[in-house]
DSSP file (Angstrom, degrees, kcal/mol; ACC not computed):
  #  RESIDUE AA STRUCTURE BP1 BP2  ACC     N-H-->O    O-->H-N    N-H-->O    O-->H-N    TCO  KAPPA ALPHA  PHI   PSI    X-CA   Y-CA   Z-CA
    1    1 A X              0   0    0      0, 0.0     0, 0.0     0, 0.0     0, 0.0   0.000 360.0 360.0 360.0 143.3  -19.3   45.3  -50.9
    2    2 A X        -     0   0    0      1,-0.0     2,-0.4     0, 0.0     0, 0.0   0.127 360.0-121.4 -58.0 172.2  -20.4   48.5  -49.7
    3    3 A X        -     0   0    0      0, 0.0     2,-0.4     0, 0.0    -1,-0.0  -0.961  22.7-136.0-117.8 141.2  -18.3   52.0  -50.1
    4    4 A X        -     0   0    0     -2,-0.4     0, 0.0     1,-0.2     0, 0.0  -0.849  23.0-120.8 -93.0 130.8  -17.4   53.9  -46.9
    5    5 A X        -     0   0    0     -2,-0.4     2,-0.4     1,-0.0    -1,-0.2   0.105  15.5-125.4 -13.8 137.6  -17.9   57.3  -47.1
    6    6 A X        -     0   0    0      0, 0.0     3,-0.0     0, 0.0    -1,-0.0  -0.977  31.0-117.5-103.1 121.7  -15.1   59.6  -46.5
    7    7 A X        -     0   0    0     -2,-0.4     2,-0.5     1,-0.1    -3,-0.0  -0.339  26.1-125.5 -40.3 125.4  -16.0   62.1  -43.8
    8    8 A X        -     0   0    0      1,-0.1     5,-0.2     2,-0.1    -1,-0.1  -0.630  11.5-133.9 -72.5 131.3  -16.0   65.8  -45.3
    9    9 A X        +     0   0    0     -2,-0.5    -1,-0.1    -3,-0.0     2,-0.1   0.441  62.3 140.8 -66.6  11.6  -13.7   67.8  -43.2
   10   10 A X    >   -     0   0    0      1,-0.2     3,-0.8     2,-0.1    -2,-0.1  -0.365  42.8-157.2 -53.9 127.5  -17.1   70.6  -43.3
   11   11 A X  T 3  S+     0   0    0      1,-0.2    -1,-0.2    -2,-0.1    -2,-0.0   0.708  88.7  70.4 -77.5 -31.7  -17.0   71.8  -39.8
   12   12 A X  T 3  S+     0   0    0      2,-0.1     9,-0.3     8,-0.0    -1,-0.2   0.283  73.2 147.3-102.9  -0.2  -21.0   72.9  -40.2
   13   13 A X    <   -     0   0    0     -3,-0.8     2,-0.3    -5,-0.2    -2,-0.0   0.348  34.0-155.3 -53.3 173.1  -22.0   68.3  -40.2
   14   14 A X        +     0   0    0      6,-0.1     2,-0.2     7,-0.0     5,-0.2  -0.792  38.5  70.5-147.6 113.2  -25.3   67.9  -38.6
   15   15 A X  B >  S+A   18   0A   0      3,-2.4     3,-3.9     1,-0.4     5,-0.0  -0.911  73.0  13.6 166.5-167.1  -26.6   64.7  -36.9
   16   16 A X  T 3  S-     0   0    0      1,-0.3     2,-1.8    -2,-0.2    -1,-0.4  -0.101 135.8  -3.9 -26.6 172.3  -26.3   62.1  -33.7
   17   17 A X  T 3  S+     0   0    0     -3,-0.1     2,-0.3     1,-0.1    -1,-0.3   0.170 118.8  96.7  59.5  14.1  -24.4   63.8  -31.2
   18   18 A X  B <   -A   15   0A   0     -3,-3.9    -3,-2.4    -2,-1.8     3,-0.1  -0.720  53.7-171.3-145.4  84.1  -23.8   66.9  -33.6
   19   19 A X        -     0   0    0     -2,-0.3     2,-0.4     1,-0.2     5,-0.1   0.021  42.6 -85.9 -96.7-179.3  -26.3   69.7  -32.9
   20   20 A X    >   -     0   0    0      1,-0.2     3,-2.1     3,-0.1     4,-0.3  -0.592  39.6-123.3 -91.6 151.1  -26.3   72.6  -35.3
   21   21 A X  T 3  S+     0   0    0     -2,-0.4     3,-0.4    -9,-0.3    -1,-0.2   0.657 108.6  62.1 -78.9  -3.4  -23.6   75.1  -34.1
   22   22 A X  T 3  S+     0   0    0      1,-0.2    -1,-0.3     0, 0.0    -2,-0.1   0.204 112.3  48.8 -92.0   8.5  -26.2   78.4  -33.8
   23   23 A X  S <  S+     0   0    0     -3,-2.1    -1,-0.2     2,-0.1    -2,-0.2   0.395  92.7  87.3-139.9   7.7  -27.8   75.9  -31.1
   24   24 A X  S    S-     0   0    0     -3,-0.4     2,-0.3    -4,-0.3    -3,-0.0  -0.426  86.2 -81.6 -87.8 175.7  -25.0   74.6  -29.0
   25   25 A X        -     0   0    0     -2,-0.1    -1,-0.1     4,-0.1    -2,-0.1  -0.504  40.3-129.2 -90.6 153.7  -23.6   76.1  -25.9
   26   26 A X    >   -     0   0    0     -2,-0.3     3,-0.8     1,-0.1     2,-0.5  -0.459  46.7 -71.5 -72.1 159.2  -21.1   78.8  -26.1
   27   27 A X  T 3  S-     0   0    0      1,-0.2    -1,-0.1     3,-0.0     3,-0.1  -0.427 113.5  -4.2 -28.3  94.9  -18.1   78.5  -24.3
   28   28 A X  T 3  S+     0   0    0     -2,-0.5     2,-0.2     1,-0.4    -1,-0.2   0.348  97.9 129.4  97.7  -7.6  -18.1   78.8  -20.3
   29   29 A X    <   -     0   0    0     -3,-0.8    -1,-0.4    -4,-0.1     2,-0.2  -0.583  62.4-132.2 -87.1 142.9  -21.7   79.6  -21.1
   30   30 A X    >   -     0   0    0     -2,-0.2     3,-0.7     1,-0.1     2,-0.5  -0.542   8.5-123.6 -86.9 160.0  -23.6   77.0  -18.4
   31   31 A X  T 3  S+     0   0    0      1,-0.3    -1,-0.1    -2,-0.2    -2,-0.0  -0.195 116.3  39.8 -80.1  48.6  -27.0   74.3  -19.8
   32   32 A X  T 3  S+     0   0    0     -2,-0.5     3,-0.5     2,-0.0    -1,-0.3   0.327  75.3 170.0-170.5  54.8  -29.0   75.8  -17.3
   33   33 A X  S <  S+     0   0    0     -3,-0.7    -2,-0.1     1,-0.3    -3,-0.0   0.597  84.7  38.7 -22.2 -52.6  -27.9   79.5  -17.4
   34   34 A X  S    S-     0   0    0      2,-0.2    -1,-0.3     1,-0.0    -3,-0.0   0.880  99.3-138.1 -99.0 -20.7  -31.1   80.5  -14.8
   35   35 A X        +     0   0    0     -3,-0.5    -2,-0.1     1,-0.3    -1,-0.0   0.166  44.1 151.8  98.7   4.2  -30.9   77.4  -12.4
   36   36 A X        -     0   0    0      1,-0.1    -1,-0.3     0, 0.0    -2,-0.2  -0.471  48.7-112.8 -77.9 150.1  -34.3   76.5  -12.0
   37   37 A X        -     0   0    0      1,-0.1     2,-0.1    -2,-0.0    -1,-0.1  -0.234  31.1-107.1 -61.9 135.8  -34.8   72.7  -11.3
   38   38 A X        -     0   0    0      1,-0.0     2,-0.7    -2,-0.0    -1,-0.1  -0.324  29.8-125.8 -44.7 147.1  -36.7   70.4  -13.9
   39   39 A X        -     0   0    0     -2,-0.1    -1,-0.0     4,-0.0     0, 0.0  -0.932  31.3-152.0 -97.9  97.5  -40.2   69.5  -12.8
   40   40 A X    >>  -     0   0    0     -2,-0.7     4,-1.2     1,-0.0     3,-0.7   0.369  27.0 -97.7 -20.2 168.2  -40.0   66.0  -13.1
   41   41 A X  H 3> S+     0   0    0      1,-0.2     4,-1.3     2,-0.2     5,-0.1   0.695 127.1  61.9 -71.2 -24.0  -43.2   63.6  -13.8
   42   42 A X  H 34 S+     0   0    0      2,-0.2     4,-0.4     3,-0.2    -1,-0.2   0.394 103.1  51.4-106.4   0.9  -43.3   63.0  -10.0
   43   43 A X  H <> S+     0   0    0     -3,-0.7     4,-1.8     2,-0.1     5,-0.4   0.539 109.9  54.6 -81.9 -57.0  -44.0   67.1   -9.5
   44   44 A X  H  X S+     0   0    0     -4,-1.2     4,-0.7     2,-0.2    -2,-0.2   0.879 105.1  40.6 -57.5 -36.9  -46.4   66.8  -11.6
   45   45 A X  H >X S+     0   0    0     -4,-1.3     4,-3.4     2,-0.2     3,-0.5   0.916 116.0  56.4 -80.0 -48.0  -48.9   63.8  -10.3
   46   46 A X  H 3> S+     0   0    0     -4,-0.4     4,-1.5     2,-0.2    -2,-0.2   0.830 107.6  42.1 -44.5 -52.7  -48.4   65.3   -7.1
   47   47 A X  H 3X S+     0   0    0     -4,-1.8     4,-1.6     2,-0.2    -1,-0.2   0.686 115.3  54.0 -24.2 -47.8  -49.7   68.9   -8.7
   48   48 A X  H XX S+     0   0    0     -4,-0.7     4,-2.3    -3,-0.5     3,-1.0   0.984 114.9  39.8 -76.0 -61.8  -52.5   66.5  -10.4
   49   49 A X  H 3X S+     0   0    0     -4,-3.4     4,-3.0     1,-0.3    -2,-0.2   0.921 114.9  49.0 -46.3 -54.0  -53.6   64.9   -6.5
   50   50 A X  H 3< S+     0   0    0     -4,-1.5    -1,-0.3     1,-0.2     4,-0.3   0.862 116.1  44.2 -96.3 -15.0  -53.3   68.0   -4.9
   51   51 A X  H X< S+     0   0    0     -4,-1.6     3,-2.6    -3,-1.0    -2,-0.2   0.981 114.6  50.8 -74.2 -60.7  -55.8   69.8   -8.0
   52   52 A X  H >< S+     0   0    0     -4,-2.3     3,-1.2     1,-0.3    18,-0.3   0.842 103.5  62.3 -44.3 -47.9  -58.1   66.8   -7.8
   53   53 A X  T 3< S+     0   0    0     -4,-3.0    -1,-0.3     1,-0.3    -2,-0.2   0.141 114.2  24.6 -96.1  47.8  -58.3   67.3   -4.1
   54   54 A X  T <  S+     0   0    0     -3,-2.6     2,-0.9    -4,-0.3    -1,-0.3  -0.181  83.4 122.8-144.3  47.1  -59.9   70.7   -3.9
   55   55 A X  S <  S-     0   0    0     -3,-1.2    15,-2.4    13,-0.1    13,-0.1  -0.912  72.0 -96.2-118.3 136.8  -61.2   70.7   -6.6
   56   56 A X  E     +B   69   0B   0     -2,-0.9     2,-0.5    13,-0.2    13,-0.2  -0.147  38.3 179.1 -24.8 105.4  -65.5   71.4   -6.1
   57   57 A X  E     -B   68   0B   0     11,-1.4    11,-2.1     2,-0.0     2,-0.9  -0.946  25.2-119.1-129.8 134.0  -68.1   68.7   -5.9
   58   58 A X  E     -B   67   0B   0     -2,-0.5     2,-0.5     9,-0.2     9,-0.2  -0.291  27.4-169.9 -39.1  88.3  -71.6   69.0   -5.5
   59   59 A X  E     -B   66   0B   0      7,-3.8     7,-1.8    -2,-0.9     2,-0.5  -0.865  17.8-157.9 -94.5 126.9  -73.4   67.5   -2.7
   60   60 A X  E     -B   65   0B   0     -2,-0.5     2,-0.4     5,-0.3     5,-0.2  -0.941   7.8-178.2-108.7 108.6  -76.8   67.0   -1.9
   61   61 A X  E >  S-B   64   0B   0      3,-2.1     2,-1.9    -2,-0.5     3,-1.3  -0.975  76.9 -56.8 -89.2  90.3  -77.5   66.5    2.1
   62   62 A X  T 3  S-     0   0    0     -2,-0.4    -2,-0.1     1,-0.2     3,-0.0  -0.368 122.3 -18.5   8.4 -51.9  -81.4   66.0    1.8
   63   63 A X  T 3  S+     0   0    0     -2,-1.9     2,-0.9     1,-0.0    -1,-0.2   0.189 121.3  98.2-142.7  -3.2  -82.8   69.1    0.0
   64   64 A X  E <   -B   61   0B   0     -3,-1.3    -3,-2.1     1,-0.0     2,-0.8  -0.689  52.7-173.9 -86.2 120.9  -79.4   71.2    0.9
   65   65 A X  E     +B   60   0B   0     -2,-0.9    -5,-0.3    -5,-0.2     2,-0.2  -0.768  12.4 155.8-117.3 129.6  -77.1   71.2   -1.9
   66   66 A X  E     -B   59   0B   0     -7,-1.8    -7,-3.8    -2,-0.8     2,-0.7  -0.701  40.1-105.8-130.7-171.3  -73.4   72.9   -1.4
   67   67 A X  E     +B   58   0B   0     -9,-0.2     2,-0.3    -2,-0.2    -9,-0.2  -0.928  39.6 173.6-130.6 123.8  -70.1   72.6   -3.0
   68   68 A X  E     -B   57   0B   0    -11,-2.1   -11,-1.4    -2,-0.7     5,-0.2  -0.990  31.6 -99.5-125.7 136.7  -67.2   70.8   -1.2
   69   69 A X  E >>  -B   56   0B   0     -2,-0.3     4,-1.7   -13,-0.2     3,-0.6  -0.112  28.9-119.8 -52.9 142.9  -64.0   69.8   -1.9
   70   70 A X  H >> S+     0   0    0    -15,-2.4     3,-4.2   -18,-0.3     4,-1.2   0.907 111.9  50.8  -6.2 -94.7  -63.1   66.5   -2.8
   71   71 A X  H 3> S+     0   0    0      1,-0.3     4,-2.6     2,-0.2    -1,-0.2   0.829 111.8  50.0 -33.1 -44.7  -60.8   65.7    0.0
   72   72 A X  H <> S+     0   0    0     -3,-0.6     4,-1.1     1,-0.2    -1,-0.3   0.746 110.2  56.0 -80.2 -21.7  -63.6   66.9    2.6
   73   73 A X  H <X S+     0   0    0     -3,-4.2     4,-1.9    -4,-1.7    -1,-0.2   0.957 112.1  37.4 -65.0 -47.8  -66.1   64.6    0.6
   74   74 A X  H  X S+     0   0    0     -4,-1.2     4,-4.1     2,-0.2    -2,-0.2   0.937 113.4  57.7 -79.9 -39.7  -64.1   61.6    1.1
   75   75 A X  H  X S+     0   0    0     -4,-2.6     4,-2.5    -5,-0.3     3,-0.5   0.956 113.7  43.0 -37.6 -75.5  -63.1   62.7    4.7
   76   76 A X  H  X S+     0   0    0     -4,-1.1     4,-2.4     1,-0.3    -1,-0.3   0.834 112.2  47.5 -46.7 -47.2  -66.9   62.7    5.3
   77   77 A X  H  X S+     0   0    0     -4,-1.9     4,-2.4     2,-0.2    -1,-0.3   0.901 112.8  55.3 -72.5 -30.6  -67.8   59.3    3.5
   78   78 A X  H  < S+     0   0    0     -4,-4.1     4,-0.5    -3,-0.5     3,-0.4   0.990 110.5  46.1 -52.7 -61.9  -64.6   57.8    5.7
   79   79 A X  H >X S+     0   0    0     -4,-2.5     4,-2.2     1,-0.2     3,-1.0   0.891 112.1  47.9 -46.0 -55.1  -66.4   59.1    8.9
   80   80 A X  H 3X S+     0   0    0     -4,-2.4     4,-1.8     1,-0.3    -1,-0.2   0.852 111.5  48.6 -53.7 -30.6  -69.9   57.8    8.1
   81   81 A X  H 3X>S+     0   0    0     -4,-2.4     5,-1.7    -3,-0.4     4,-0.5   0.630 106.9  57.5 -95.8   9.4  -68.7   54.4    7.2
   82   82 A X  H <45S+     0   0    0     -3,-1.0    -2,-0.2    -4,-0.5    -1,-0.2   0.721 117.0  38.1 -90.9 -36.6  -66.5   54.4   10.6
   83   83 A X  H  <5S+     0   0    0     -4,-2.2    -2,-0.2     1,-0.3    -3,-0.1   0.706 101.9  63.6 -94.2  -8.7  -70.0   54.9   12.4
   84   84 A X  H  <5S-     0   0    0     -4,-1.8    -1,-0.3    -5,-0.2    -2,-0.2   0.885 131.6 -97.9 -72.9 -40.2  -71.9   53.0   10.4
   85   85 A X  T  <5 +     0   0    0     -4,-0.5     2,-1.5     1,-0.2    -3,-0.2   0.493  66.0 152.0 135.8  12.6  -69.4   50.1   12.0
   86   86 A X    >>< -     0   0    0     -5,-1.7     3,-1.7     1,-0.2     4,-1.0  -0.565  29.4-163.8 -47.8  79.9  -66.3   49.5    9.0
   87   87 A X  H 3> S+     0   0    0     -2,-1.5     4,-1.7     1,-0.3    -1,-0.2   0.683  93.1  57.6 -32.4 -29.7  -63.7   48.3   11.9
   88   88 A X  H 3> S+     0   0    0      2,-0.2     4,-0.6     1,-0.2    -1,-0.3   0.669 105.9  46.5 -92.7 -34.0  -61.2   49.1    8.8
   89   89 A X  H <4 S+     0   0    0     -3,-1.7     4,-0.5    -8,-0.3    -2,-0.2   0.211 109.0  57.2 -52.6 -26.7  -62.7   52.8    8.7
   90   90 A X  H >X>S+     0   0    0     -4,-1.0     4,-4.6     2,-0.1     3,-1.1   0.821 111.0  41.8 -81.4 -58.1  -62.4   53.2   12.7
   91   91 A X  H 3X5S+     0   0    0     -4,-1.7     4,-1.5     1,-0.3    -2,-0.2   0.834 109.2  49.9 -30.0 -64.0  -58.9   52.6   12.7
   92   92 A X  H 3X5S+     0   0    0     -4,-0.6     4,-1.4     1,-0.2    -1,-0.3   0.581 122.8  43.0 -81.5 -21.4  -58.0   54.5    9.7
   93   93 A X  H <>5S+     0   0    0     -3,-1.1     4,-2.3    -4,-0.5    -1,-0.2   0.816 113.6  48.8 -54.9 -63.6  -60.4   57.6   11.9
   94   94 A X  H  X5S+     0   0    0     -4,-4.6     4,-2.0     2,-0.1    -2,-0.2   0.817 115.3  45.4 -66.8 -26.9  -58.9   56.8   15.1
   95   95 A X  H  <<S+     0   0    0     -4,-1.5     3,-0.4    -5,-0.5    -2,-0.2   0.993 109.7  51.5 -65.5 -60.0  -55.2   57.0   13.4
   96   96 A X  H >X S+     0   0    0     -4,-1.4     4,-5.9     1,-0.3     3,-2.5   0.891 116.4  44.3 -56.3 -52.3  -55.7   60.3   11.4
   97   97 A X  H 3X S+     0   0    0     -4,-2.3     4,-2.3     1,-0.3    -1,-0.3   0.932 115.6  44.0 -77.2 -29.8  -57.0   62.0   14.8
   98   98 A X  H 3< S+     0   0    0     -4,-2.0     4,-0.5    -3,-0.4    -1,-0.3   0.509 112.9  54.5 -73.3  10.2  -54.4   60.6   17.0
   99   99 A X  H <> S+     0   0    0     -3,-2.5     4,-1.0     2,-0.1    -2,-0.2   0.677 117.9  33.1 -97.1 -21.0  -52.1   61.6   14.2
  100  100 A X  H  X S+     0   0    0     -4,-5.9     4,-1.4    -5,-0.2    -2,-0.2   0.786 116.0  54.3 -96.8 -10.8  -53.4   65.5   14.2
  101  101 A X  H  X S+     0   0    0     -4,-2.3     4,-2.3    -5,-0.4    -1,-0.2   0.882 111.6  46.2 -80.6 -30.4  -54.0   65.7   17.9
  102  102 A X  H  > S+     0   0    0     -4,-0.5     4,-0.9     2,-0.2    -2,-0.2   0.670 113.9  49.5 -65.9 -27.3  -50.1   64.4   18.4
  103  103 A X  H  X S+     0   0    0     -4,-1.0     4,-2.3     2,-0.2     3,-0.2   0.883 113.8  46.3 -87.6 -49.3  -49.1   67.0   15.7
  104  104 A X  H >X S+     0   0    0     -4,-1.4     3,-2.2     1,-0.2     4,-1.7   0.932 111.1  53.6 -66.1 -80.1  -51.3   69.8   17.8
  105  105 A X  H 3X S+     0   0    0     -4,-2.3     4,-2.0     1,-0.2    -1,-0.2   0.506 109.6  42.7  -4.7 -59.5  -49.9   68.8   21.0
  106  106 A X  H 3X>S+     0   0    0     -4,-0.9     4,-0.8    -3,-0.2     5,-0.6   0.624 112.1  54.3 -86.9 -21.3  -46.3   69.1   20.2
  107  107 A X  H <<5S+     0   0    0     -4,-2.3    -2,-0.2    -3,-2.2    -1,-0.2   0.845 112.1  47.5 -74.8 -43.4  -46.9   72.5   18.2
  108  108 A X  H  <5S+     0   0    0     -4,-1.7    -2,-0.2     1,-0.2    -3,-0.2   0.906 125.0  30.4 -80.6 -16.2  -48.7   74.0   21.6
  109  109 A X  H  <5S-     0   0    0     -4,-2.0    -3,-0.2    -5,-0.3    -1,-0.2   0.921 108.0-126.0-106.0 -18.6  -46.0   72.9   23.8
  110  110 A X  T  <5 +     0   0    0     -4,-0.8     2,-0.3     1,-0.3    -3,-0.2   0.588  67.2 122.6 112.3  19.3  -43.0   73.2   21.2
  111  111 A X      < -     0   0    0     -5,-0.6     2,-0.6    -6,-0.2    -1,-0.3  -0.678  67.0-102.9 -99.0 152.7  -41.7   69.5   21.5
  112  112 A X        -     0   0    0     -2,-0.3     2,-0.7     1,-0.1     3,-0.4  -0.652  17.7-130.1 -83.7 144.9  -41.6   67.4   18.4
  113  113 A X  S    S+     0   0    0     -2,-0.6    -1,-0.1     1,-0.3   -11,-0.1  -0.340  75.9 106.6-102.0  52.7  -44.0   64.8   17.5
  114  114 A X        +     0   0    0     -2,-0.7     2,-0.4     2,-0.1    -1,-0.3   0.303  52.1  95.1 -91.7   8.9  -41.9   62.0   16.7
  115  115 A X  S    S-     0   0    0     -3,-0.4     2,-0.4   -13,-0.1     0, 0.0  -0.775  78.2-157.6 -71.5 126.4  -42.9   60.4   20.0
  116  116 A X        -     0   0    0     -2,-0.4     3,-0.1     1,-0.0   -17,-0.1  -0.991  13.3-117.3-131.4 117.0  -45.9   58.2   17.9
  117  117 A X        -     0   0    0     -2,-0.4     3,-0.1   -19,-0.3   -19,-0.0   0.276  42.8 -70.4  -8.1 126.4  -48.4   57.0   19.2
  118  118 A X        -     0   0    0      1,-0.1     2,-0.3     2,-0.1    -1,-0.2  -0.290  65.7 -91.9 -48.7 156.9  -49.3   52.8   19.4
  119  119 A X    >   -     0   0    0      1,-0.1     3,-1.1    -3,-0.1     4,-0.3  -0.562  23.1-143.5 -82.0 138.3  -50.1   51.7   16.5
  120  120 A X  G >  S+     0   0    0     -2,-0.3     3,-0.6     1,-0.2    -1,-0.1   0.753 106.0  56.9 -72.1 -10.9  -54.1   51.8   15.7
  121  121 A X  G 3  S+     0   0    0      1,-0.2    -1,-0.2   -30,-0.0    -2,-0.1   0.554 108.7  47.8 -70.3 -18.7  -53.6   48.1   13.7
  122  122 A X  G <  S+     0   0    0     -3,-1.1    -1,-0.2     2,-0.1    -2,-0.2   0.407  93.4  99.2-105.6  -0.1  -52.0   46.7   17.1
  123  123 A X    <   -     0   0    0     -3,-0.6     2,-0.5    -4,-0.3   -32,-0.0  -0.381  67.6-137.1 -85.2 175.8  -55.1   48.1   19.4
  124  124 A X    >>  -     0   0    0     -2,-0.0     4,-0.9     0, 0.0     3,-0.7  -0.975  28.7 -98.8-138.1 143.7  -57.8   45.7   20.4
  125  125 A X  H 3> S+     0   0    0     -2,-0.5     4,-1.3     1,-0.2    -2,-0.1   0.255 119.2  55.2 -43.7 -18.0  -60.8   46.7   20.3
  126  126 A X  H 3> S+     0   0    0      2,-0.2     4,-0.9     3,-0.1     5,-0.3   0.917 108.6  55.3 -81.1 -60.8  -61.9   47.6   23.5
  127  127 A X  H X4 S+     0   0    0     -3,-0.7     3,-4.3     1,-0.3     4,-0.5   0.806 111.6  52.8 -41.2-101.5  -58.4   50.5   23.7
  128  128 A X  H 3X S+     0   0    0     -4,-0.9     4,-2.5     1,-0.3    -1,-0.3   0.409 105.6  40.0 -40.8 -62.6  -59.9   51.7   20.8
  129  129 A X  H 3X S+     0   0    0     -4,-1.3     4,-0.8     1,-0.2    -1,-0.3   0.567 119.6  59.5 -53.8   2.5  -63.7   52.2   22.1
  130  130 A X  H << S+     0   0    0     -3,-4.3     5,-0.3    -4,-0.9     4,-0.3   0.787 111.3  35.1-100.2 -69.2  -61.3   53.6   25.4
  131  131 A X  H >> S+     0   0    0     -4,-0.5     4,-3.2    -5,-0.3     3,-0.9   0.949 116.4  53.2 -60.5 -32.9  -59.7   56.2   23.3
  132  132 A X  H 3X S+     0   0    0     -4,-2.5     4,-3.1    -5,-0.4     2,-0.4   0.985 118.4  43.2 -69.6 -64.4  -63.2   57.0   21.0
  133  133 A X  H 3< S+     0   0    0     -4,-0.8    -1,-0.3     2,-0.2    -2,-0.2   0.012 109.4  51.5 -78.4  44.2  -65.0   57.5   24.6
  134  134 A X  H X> S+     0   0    0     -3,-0.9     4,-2.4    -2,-0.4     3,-0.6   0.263 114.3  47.3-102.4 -58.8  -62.1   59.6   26.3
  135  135 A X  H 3X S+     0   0    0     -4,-3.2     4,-1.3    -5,-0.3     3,-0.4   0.926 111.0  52.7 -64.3 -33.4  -62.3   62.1   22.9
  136  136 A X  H 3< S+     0   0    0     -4,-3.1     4,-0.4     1,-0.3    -1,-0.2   0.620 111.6  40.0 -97.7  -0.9  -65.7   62.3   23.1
  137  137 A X  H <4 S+     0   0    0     -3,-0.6    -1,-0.3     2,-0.1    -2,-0.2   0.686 111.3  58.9 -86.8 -23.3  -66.0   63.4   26.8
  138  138 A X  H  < S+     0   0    0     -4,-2.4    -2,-0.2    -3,-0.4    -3,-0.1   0.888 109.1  43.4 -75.4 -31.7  -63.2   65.6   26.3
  139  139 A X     <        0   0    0     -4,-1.3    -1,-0.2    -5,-0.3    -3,-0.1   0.669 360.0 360.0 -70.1 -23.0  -65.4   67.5   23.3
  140  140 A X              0   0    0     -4,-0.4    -1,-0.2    -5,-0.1    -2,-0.2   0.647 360.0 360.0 -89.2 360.0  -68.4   67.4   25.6
């Protein structure tokens, strides 16, 4: 058989659940003494997205080359493969602008833009070439 220990009645023990006493909290004293919030993992990937999308990339537009962000690269590859003819790439085009013209609307007249729009997955294709030639007469 084994032998149990006897606990020593030493006040100073050090272990699980038993931090060393120059490192615990004083009395009344609070764990989080200035208050600021943890940054979680999910502050952090968010931090990681929003660096990745501004972050510089090189482009070449025949013999011009400039430096754009990310996000405005992909923006730019989205558009082209919506005019090349993606139907999956118009939508997701035709959504974004009725989602920022709806946003602009309700900021110049001071209503909120939870009034939404049909959904561009429920349009048929002719409403959608109706809405693409109504913005582009409205631009000319």
């Amino acid at each position: 058989m084994s032998r149990r220990r006897e606990p020593t009645q030493d006040s100073n023990l050090v272990g699980y659940g038993k931090p060393p006493i120059h490192s615990r909290f004083r009395k009344g004293q609070s764990g989080n003494p200035t208050g600021k919030r943890r940054h979680g993992e999910a502050g952090d990937a968010q931090a990681l997205i929003r660096q990745e999308a501004y972050r510089l990339l090189t482009i070449r537009e025949g013999d011009k080359v400039s430096r754009i962000p990310a996000l405005q690269a992909v923006v730019r590859s989205q558009i082209a493969s919506a005019a090349k003819g993606n139907v999956a790439a118009q939508r997701a085009v035709v959504k974004a602008m009725q989602d920022i013209e709806a946003e602009a609307r309700a900021r110049r007249t001071g209503f909120s833009a939870n009034k939404k729009p049909k959904d561009v997955n429920d349009m048929t294709d002719e409403e959608l070439m109706a809405i693409l030639t109504a913005t582009q007469n409205d631009e000319i």
